[in-house]
C-alpha positions, 0 to 999 in steps of 0.5 A, spaced: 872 475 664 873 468 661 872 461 663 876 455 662 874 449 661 880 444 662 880 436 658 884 430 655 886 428 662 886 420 664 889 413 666 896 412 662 900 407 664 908 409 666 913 412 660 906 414 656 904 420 654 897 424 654 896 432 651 891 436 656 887 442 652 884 447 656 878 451 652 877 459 654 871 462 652 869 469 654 873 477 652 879 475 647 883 470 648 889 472 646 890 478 652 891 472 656 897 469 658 896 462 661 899 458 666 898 450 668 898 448 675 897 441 678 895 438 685 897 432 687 893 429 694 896 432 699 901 436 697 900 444 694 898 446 688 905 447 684 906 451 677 908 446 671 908 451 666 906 457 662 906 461 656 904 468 653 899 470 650 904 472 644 906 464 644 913 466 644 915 465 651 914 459 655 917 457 662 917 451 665 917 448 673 925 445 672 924 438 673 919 438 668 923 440 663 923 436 656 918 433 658 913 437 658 911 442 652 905 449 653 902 451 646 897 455 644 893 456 639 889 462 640 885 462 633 881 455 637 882 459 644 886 454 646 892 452 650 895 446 650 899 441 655 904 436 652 906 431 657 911 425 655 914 420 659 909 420 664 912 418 672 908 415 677 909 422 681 906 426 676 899 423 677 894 430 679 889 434 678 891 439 672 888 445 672 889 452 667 889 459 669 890 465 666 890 472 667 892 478 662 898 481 661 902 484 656 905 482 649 910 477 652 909 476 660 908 470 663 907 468 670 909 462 675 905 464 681 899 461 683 896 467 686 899 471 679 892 468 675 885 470 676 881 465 672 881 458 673 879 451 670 875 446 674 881 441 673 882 435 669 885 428 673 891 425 669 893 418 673 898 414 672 900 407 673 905 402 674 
């Protein structure tokens, strides 16, 4: 089991930045591939990103593309979220997610991951 403990979320103003860190501790960090999720009030939660454990692969939520970037850190087991020009609709709680897989896998499905964060609000304003 491994439990994950999200980070780096707050209030940025509109076309601002913000990097989100989600921390894992437990059984071996790098046989996750980890996922983030947002939820925004009143809508579903909804893929961001993801990446493998090998941090060869990623995949991205199309209309994030270019301004968000996944890494991974495995020797801090860490992942990360890098969020660049900031809109107003992307105001949510961000969570992370991770599962095991192989090498190279990576998975955009909610119900694809077993192990969630608690989330962290990232608001951003006008």
């Amino acid at each position: 089991q491994v439990q994950l403990v999200e980070s780096g979320g707050g209030l940025v103003q509109a076309g601002g930045s913000l990097r989100l860190s989600c921390a894992a501790s437990g059984r071996t960090f790098s046989s996750y591939a980890m996922g983030w999720f947002r939820q925004a009030p009143g809508k579903e939660r909804e893929f961001v990103a993801a990446i493998s454990w090998s941090g060869g692969i990623t995949s991205y939520a199309d209309s994030l593309k270019g301004r968000f970037t996944i890494s991974r850190d495995n020797a801090k087991n860490t992942v990360y979220l890098q969020m660049n020009s900031l809109k107003l609709e992307d105001t949510a709680v961000y969570y992370c997610a991770a599962r095991i897989a192989d090498y190279h896998a990576i998975y955009d499905r909610l119900g694809a991951y077993d192990y969630w964060g608690q989330g962290t609000q990232v608001t951003v304003s006008s």
